[in-house]
C-alpha positions in Angstrom: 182.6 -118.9 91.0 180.9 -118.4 87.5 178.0 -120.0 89.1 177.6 -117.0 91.3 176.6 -114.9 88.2 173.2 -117.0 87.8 172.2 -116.2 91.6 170.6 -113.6 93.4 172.9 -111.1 95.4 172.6 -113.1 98.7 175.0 -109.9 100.6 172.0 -107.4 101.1 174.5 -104.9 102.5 173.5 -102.4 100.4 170.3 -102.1 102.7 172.3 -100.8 105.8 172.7 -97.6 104.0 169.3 -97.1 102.6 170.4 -97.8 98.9 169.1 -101.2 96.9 170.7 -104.2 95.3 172.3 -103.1 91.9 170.7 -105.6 89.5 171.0 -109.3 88.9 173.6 -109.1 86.1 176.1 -107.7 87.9 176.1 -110.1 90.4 179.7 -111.9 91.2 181.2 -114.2 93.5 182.9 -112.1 96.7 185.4 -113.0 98.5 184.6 -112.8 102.5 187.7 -110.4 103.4 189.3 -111.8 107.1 188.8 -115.4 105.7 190.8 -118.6 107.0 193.4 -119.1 103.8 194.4 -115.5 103.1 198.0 -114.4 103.7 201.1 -113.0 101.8 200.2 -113.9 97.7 197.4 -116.2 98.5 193.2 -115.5 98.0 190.9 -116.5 100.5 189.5 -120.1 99.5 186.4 -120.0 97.0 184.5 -121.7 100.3 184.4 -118.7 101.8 182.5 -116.8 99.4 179.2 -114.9 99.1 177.1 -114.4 95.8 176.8 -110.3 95.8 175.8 -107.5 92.9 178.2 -104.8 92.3 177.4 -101.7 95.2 177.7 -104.5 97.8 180.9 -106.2 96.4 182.0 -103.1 97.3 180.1 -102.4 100.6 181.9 -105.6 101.8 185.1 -104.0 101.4 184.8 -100.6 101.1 183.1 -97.4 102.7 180.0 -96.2 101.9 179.1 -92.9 99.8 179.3 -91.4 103.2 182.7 -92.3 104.1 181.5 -94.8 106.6 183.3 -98.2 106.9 179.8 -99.7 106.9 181.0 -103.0 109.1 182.3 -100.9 111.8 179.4 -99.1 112.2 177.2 -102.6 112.2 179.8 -104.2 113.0 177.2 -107.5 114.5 174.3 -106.8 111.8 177.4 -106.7 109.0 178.9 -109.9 110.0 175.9 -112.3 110.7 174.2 -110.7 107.0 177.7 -112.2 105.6 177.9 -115.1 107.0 173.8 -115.7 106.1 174.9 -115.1 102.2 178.2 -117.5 102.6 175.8 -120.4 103.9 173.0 -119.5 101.3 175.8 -119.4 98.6 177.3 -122.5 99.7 173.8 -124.1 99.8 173.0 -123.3 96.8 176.1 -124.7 95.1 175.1 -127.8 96.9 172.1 -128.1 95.3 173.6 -127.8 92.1 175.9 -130.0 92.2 178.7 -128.4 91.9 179.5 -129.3 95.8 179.2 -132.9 96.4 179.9 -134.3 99.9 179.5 -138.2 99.8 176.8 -139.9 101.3 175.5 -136.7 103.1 171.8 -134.9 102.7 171.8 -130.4 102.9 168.7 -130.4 105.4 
């Protein structure tokens, strides 16, 4: 997760609503709410995560200044945007090293 902190925001939700990535220092590892391994007193699995800065760790999450739930109002936009930054995140931790999958190649 502390390896988040040294990428880019890979979310770009901020975007949707016209405002731009806070910058690179506040960047954090966020947790993909509606993730397989959530339920009662359990996180969702660090695999299912998505480098982000600040205003969209809370766009992912949260409304917008507006009061607009911003992934039910692009709700297919929203989704594939997340899912792009969980497979750049994850690719990325590959790369580093910090994955390691035996005897594969990231193409």
């Amino acid at each position: 997760m502390q390896e988040c902190e040294k990428m880019p925001c890979e979310l770009r939700i901020a975007g949707f609503i016209g405002l731009k990535c806070e910058s690179p220092e506040t960047v954090v590892g966020c947790h993909i709410e509606g993730s397989i391994g959530k339920g009662t007193s359990t996180k969702v699995s660090d695999v299912f995560v998505a480098a982000g800065c600040r205003l969209c760790h809370d766009l992912l999450a949260c409304v917008d200044p507006r009061g607009h739930i911003i992934r039910d109002s692009y709700p297919s936009a929203f989704w594939h945007q997340v899912m792009r930054a969980n497979q750049a995140t994850i690719s990325r931790w590959i790369s580093a090293g910090l994955i390691v999958i035996p005897d594969s190649e990231l193409i």
